[in-house]
PAPATI-891632 format. One line per field, with one value per residue (C-alpha): x, y, z; residue number from 1. Coordinates in nm, 3 decimals. Layout:
! PAPATI-891632
px	[X, ...] $
py	[Y, ...] $
pz	[Z, ...] $
n	[NUM, ...] $
***
This chain:
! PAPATI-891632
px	[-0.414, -0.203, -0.184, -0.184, -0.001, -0.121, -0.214, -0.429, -0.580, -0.715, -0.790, -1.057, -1.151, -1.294, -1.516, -1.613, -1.857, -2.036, -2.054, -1.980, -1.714, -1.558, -1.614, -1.411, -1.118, -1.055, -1.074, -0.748, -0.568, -0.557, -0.475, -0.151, 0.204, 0.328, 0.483, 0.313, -0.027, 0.216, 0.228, 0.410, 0.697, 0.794, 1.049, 1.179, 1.540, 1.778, 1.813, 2.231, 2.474, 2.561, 2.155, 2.102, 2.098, 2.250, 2.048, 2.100, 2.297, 2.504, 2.590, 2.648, 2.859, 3.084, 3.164, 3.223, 3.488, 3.652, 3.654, 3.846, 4.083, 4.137, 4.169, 4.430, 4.628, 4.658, 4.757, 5.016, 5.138, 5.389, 5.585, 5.588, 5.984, 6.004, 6.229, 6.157, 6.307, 6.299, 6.059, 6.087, 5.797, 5.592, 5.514, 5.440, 5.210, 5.016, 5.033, 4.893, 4.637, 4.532, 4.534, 4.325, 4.078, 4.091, 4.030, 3.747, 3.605, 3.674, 3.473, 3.158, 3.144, 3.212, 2.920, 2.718, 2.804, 2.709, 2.356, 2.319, 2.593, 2.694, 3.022, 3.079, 3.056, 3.351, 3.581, 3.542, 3.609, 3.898, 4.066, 4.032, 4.224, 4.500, 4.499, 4.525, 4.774, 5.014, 5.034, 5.144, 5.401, 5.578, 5.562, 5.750, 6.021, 6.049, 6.350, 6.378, 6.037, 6.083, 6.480, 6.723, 6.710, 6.402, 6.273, 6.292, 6.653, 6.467, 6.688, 6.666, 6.436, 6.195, 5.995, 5.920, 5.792, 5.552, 5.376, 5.354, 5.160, 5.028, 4.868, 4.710, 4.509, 4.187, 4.181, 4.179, 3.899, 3.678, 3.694, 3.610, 3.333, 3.204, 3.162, 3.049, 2.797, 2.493, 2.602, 2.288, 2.458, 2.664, 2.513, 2.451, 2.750, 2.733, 2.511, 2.839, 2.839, 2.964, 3.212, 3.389, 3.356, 3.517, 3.816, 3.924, 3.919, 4.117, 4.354, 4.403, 4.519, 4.738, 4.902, 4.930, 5.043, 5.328, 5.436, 5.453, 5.661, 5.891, 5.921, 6.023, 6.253, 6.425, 6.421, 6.541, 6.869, 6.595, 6.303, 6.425, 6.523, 6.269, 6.476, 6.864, 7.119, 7.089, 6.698, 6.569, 6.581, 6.330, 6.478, 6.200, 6.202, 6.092, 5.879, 5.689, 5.620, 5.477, 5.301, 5.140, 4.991, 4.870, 4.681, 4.541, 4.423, 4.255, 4.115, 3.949, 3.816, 3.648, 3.492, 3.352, 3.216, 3.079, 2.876, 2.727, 2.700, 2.354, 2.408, 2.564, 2.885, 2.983, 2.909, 3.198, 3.390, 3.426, 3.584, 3.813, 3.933, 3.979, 4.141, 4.399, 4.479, 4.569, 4.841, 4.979, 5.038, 5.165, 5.378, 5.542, 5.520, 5.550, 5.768, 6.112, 6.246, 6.113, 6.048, 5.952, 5.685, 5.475, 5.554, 5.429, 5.105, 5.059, 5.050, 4.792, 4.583, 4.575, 4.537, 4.212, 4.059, 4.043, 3.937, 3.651, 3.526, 3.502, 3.318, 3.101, 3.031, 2.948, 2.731, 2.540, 2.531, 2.432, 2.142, 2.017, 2.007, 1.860, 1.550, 1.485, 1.518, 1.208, 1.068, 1.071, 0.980, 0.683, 0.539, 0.580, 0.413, 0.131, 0.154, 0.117, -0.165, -0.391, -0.313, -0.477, -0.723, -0.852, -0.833, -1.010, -1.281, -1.270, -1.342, -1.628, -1.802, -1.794, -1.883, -2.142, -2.318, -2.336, -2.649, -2.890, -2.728, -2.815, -3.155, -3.265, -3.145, -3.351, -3.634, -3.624, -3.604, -3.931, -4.111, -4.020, -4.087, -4.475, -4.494, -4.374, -4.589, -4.907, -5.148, -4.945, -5.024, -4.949, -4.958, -4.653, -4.489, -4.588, -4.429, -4.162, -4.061, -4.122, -3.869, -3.629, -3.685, -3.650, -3.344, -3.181, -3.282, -3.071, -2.772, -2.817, -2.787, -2.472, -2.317, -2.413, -2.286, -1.950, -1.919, -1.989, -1.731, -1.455, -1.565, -1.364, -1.610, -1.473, -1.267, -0.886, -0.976, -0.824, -0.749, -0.511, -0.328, -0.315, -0.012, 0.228, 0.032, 0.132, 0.484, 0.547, 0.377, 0.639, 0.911, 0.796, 0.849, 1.201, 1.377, 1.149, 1.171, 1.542, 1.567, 1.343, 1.479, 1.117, 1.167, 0.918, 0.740, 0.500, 0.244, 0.068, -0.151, -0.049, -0.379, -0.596, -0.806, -0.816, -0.967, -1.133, -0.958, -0.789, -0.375, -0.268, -0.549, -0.467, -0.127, -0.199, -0.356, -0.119, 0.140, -0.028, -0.090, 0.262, 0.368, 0.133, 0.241, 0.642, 0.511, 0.297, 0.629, 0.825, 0.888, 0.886, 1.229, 1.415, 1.441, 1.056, 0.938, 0.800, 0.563, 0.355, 0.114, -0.079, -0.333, -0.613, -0.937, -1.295, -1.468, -1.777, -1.849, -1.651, -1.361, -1.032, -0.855, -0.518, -0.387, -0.149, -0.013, 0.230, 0.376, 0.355, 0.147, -0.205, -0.533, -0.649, -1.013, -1.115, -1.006, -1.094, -1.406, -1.274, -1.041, -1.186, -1.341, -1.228, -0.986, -0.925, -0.568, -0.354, -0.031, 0.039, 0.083, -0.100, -0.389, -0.655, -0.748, -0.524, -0.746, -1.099, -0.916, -0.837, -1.174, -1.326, -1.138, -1.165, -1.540, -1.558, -1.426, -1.715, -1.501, -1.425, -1.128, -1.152, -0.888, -0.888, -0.585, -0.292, -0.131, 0.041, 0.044, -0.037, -0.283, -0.412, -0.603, -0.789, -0.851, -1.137, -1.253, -1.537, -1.417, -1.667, -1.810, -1.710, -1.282] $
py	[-1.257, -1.158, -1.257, -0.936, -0.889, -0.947, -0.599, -0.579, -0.910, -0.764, -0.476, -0.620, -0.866, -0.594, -0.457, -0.761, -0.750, -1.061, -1.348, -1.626, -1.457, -1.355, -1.717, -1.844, -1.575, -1.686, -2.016, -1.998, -1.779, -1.980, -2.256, -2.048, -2.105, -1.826, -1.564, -1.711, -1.469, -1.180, -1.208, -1.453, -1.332, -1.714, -1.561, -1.336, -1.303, -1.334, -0.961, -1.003, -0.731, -1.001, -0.985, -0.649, -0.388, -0.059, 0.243, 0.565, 0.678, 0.445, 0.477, 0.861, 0.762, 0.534, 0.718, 1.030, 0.826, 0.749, 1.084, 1.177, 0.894, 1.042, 1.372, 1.260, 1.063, 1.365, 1.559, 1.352, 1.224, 1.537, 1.461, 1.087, 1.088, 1.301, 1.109, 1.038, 0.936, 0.522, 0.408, 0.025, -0.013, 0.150, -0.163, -0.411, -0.177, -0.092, -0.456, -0.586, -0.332, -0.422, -0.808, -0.775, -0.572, -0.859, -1.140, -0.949, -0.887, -1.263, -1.372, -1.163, -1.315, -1.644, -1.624, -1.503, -1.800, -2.016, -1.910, -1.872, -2.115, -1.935, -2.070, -1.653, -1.589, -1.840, -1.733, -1.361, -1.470, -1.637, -1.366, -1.162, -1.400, -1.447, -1.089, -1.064, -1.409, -1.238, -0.889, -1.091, -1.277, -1.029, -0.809, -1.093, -1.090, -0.694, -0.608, -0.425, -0.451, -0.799, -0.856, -0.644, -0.838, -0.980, -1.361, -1.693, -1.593, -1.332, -1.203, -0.869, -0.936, -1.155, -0.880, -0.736, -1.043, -1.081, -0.758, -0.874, -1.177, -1.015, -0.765, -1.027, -1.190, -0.969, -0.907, -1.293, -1.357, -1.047, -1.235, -1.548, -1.377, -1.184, -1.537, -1.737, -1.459, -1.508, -1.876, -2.034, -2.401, -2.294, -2.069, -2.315, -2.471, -2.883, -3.009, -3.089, -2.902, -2.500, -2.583, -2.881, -2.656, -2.330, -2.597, -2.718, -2.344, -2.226, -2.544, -2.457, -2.046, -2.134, -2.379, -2.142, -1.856, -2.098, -2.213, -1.829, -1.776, -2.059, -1.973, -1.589, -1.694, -1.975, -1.830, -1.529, -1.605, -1.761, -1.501, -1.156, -0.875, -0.556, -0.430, -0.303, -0.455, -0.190, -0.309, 0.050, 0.160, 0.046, -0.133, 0.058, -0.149, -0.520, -0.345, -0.133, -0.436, -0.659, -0.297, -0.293, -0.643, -0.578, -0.252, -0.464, -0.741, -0.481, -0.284, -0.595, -0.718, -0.387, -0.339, -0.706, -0.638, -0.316, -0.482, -0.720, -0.490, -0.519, -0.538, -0.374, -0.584, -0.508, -0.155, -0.204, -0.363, -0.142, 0.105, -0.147, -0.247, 0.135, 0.241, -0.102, 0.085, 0.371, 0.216, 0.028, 0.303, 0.511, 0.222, 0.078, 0.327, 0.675, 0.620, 0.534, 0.363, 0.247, 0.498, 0.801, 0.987, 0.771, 0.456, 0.579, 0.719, 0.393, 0.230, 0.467, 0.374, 0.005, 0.052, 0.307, 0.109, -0.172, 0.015, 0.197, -0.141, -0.320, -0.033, -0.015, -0.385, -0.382, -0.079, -0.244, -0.561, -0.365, -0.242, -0.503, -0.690, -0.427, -0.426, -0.787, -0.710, -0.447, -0.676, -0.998, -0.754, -0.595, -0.964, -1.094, -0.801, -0.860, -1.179, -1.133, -0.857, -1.075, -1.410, -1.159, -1.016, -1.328, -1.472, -1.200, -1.229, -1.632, -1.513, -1.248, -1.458, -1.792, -1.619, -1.402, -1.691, -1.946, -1.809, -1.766, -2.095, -2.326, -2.120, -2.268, -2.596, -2.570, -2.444, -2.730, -2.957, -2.866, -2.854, -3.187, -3.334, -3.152, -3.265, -3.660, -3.665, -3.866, -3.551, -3.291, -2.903, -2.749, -2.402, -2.516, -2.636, -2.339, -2.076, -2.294, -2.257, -1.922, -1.875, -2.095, -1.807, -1.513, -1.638, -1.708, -1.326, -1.273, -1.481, -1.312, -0.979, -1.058, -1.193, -0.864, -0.623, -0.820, -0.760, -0.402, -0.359, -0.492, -0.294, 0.066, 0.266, 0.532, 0.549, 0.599, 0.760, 1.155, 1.375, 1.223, 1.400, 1.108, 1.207, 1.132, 0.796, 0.672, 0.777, 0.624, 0.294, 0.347, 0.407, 0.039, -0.183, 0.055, -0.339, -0.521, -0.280, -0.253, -0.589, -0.642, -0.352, -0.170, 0.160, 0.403, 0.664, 0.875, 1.170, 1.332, 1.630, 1.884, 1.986, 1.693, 1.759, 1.568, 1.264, 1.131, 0.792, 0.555, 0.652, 0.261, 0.106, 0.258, 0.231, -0.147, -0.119, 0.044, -0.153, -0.479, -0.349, -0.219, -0.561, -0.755, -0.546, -0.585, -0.969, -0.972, -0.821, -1.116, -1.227, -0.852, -0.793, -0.530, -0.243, -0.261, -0.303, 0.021, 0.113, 0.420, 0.565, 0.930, 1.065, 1.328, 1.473, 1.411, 1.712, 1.596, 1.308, 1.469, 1.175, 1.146, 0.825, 0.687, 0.429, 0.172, 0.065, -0.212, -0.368, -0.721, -0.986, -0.841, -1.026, -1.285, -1.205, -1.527, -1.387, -0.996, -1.079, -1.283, -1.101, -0.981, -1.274, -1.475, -1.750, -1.672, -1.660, -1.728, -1.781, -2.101, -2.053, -1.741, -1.748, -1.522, -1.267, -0.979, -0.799, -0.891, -0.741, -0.437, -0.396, -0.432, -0.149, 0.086, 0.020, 0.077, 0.419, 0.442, 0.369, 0.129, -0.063, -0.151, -0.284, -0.263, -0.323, -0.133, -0.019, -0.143, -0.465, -0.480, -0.357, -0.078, -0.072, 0.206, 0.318, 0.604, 0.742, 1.055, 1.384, 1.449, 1.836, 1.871, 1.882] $
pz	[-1.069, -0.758, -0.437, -0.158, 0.188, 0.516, 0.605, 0.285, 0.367, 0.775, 0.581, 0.309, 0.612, 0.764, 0.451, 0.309, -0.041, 0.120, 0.367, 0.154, -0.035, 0.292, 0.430, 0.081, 0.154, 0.474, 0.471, 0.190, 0.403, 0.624, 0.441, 0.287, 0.451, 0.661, 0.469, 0.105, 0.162, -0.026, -0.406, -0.553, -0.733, -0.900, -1.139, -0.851, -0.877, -0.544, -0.408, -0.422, -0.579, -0.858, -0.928, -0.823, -1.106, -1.017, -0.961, -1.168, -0.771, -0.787, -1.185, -1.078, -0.776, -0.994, -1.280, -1.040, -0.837, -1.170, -1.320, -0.949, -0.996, -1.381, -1.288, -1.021, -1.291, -1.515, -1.255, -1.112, -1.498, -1.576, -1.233, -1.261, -1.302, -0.998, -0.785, -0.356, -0.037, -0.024, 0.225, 0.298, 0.473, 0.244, 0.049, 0.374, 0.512, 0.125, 0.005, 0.362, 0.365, 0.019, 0.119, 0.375, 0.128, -0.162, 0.093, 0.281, -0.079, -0.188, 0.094, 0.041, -0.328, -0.194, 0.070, -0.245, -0.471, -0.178, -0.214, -0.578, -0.716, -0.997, -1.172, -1.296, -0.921, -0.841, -1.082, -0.966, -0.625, -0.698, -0.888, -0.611, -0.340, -0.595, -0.645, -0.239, -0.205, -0.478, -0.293, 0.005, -0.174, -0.347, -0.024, 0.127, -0.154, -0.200, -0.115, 0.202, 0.316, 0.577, 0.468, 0.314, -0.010, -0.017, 0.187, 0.004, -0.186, -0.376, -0.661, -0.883, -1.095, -0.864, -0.722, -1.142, -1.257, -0.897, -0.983, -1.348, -1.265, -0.982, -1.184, -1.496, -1.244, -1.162, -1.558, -1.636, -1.360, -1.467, -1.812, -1.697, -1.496, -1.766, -1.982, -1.742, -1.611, -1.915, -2.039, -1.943, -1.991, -1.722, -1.495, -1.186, -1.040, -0.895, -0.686, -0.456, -0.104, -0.120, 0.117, -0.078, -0.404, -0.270, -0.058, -0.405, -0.536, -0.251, -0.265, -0.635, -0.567, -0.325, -0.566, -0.828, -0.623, -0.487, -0.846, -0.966, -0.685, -0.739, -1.171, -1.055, -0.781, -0.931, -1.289, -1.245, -1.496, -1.746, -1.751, -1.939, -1.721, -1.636, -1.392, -1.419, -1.163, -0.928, -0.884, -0.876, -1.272, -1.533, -1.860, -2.027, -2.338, -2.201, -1.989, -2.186, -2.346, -2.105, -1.955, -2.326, -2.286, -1.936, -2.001, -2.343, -2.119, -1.854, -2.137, -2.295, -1.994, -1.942, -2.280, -2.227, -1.866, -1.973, -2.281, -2.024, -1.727, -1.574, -1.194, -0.912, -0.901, -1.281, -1.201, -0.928, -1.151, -1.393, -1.186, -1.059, -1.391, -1.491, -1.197, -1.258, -1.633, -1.442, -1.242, -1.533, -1.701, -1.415, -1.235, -1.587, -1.870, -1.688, -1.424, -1.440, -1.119, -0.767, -0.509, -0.790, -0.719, -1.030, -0.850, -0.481, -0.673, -0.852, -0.542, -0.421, -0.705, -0.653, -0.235, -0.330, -0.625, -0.330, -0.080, -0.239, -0.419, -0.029, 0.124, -0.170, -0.137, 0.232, 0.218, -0.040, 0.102, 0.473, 0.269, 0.166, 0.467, 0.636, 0.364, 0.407, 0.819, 0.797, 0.519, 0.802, 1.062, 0.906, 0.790, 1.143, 1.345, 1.093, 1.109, 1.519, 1.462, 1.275, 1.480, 1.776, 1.584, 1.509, 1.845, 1.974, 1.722, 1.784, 2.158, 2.114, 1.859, 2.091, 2.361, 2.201, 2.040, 2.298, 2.503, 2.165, 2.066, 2.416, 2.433, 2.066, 2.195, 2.497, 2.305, 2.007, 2.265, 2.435, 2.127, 2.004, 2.370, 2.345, 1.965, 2.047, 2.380, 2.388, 2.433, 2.263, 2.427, 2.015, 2.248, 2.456, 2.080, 1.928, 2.216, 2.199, 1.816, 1.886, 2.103, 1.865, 1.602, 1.838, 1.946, 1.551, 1.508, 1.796, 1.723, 1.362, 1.477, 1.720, 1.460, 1.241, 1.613, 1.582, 1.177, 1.244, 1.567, 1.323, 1.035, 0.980, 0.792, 0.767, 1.077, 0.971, 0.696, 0.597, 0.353, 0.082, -0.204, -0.422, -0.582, -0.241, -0.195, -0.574, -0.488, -0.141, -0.342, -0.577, -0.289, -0.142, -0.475, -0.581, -0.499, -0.725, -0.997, -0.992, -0.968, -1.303, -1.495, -1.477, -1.618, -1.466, -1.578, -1.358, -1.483, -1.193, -1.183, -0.985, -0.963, -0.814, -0.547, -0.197, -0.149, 0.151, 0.229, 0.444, 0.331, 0.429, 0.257, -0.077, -0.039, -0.022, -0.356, -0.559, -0.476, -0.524, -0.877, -0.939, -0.823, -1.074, -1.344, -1.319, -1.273, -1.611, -1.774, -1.693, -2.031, -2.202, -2.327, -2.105, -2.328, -2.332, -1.922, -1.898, -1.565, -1.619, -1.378, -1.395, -1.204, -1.356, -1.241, -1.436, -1.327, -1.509, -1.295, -0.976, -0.958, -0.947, -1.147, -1.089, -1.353, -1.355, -1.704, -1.853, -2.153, -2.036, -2.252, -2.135, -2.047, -2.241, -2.430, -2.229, -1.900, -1.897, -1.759, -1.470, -1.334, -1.049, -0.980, -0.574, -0.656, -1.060, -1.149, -1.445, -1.251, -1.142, -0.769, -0.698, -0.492, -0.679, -0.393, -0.516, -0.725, -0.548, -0.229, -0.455, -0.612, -0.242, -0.089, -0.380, -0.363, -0.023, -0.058, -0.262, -0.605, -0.852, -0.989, -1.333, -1.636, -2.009, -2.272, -2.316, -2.650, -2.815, -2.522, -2.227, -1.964, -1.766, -1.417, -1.371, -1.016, -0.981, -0.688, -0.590, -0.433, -0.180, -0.157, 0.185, -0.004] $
n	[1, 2, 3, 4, 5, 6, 7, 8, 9, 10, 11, 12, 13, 14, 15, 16, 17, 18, 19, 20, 21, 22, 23, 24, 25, 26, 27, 28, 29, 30, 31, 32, 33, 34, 35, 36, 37, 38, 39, 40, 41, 42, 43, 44, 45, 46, 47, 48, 49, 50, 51, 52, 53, 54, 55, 56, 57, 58, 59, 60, 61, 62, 63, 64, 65, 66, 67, 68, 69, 70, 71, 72, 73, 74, 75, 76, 77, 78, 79, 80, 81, 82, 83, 84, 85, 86, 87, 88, 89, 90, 91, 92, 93, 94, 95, 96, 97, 98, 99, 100, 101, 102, 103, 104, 105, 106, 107, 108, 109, 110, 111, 112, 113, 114, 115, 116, 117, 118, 119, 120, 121, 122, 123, 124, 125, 126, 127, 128, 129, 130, 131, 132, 133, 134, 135, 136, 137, 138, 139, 140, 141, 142, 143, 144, 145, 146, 147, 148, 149, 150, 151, 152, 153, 154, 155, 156, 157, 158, 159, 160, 161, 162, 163, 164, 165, 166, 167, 168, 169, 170, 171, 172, 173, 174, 175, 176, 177, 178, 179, 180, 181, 182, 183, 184, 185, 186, 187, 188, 189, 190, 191, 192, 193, 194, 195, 196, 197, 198, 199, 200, 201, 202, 203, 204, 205, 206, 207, 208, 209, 210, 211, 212, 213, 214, 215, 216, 217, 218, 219, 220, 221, 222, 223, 224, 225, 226, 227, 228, 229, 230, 231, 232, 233, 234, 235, 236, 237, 238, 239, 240, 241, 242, 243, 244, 245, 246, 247, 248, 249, 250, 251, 252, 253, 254, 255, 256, 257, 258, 259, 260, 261, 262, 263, 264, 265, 266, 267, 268, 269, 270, 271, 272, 273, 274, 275, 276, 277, 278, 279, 280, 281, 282, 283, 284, 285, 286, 287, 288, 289, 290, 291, 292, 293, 294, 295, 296, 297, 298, 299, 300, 301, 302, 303, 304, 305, 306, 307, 308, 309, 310, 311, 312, 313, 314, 315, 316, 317, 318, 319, 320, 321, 322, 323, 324, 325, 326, 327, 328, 329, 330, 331, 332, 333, 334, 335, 336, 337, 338, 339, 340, 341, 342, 343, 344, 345, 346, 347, 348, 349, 350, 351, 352, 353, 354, 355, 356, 357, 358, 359, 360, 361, 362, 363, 364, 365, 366, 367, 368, 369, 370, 371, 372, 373, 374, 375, 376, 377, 378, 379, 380, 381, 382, 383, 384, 385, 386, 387, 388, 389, 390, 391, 392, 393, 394, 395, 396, 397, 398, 399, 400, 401, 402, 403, 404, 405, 406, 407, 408, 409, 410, 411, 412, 413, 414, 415, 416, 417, 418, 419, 420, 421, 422, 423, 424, 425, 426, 427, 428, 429, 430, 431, 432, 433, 434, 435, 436, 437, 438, 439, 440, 441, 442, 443, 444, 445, 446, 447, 448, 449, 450, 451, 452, 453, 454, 455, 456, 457, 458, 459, 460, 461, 462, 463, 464, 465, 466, 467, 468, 469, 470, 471, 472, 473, 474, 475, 476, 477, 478, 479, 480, 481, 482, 483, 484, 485, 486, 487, 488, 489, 490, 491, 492, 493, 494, 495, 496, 497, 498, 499, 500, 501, 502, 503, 504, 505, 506, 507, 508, 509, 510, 511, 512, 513, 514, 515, 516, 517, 518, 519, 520, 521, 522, 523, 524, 525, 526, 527, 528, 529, 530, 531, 532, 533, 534, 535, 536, 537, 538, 539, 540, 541, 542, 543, 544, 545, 546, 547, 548, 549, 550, 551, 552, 553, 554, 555, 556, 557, 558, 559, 560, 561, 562, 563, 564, 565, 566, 567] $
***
């Protein structure tokens, strides 16, 4: 069914049901790759923030940020006309500050589309360094922030039209990513290098951002006026107008993003896209000039909507490097342990074995020399042989010495409440069941008694079962990938039973009986150890590890062990 991890693998080593079964298991383990003994996930999804659902945290986190970003637009609404002192360098220092936020943020999605090549990716990336190239520009043409009436011959109206297409870029690209996100005829971009794709991406911003320039600098008799001579006053009508069709096109993005939200980035998104409404509405339609206490808070919104969605996006992205850090560190110390367990076991056995081993060749070949001589002592042949057998019972029981030395029994073993072990299982695959949208549902009993077992061991095994059922549910619809575990007590027969239970497509009638069988599988590059590894440790502990169908699909494993009197 499932392949295990390394430190289940030394574990069963060390308790195997039988010699030729344990010859079998290690022969293909050794055979595996490095790091290919885990379970194979072969559906398993990239663990990236544009993959990565969001946890119910981070749902809570966003919507509370928003809610504090609405509550500060309401307050601030009823004193939006409320006129302040000009500061010129307001705006260089803001619209830098926000710059460097967009382009820091453009480059994390860029280093993600570089992995998974995802067209929706691109797009979002590139709204974001327009978004960053356009706050630059029309910092450059404001007027008194670098020259009294704005760089590059700037007019009036120049700096009105900048934030206008400034602010219908993010919208446009969250569109386009939104689209391009589920298409599945275009979900991977070319097969042409990353770094030539994202050049001619770039190449093309920078172009556009130039043109836009150019069209409000050099049409500023052509384009209609949003700003009165004196380049501080609204002409509310015209702008109202194009403020309308902005807030329209943020609104629509967001209602399509959040009907196809189902990772952390859209999450993100979201907030962005709500927070840009806000300073629409605050900048153009509740305010009346420049330098009014709507227009500094409208800049506030934009510089906090950016920096909240970077820091969000590096802590997440921190996070998840860190998990696949323990994740490499944990497979290489046991990937270490066992190379020196094994060593040391190649050691003791060689050097165990090699005196019974040259005595029986010593012996055989005195018998056959007083068995092929011309007058044959059968006395000398006989002592001989039976020397040859004395020693084989000796090698035999070396061989059994060394089994037992690396046998636990029940050293490591202590008093478990069953009910922490399923949830620090549950803790360990939180990653694979965000990533598959597993919905869990856990029923313990408060009152299960203790149980007399080795805490890593059976740690081992529930996970390796929670990790074949999100597998089996692979092709469940979402809605429906449901992971439900209990625990009760059957005090007529003195055990305790944990089960594990999906909604995936089940076992076949064919296969229920073969389950637990070395080297069975049904998936294509598992190995077929997973559940004989499971079944060995739980019947170690003196238990057993059985499965039978779910309703109304599906399947449960059933793990049961005894409470011993001594609890």
């Amino acid at each position: 069914m499932a392949g295990t991890s390394p430190a289940m693998t030394a574990a069963w080593i060390t308790q195997p049901p039988s010699d030729c079964v344990l010859l079998q298991i290690v022969k293909a383990c050794a055979a595996q790759p490095a790091g290919h003994i885990c379970m194979d996930m072969s559906h398993q999804q990239q663990f990236l923030l544009a993959t990565l659902p969001a946890s119910r945290g981070q749902t809570r986190l966003a919507f509370g940020i928003a809610a504090a970003l609405l509550g500060v637009f309401l307050a601030a609404a009823p004193f939006a006309t409320l006129p302040l002192p000009r500061i010129d360098g307001f705006v260089a220092a803001s619209q830098s500050v926000y710059a460097v936020n967009d382009l820091i943020t453009a480059s994390l999605i860029l280093a993600q589309f570089a992995i998974v090549r995802r067209w929706a990716l691109f797009a979002l990336a590139l709204g974001f360094l327009y978004t960053a190239l356009m706050a630059l520009a029309h910092a450059l043409v404001f007027p008194g922030a670098f020259a009294p009436g704005g760089l590059f011959g700037a007019g009036v109206q120049t700096t009105a039209w900048m934030y206008n297409f400034w602010k219908a870029g993010l919208p446009l690209a969250v569109i386009s990513y939104a689209l391009l996100k589920d298409d599945a005829g275009t979900v991977n971009a070319s097969q042409r290098p990353a770094g030539v794709v994202i050049g001619a991406g770039l190449a093309g911003v920078i172009a556009i951002v130039v043109a836009l320039a150019w069209c409000a600098i050099a049409g500023e008799k052509l384009l209609p006026s949003l700003l009165h001579r004196d380049g501080l006053q609204y002409d509310q009508g015209t702008l109202r107008l194009f403020a309308v069709a902005q807030e329209a096109l943020c609104i629509g993005a967001l209602l399509l993003l959040r009907r196809r939200r189902n990772c952390v980035l859209d999450l993100w998104l979201i907030v962005l896209l709500f927070t840009l409404v806000l300073e629409v509405t605050m900048s153009s339609l509740l305010a009346a000039s420049r330098f009014d206490f709507g227009w500094y808070v409208s800049r506030a919104f934009a510089l906090a909507a950016s920096i909240v969605v970077l820091i969000v996006l590096l802590s997440e992205t921190t996070t998840l490097y860190a998990s696949l850090a323990r994740s490499v560190l944990r497979q290489r110390a046991a990937r270490e342990a066992r190379q020196v367990a094994m060593d040391a076991m190649a050691a003791s056995i060689a050097h165990e074995i090699k005196q019974p081993l040259a005595a029986i060749t010593l012996n055989s070949e005195a018998a056959l020399l007083e068995l092929t001589a011309p007058a044959p002592d059968l006395q000398e042949a006989r002592d001989a042989l039976r020397c040859v057998l004395d020693d084989s019972h000796r090698a035999g029981a070396v061989i059994s010495g060394i089994r037992s030395m690396y046998r636990k029994d029940r050293h490591g073993r202590a008093w478990l409440d069953l009910n922490a072990t399923i949830r620090e299982a549950l803790g360990a695959a939180q990653i694979e069941l965000r990533t598959h949208r597993v919905s869990v549902s856990i029923e313990p009993n408060e009152a299960l008694p203790l149980v007399f077992a080795d805490r890593g061991q059976l740690q081992q095994v529930f996970h390796n079962l929670i990790l074949n059922a999100i597998e089996a549910m692979h092709g469940t619809p979402e809605p429906s990938r449901g992971l439900r575990m209990w625990s009760e007590f059957k005090p007529e027969s003195n055990h305790v039973a944990v089960s594990v239970a999906d909604y995936g497509a089940g076992i076949g009638e064919q296969d229920k009986d073969r389950i637990f069988d070395p080297f069975f599988t049904t998936k294509s590059a598992g190995t077929g150890i997973g559940l004989t590894i499971c079944r060995s440790i739980i019947e170690s502990h003196g238990g057993m590890l059985q499965a039978s169908p779910n309703q109304p699909s599906g399947t449960i494993f059933e793990v049961v062990l005894p409470v011993e009197r001594s609890a």
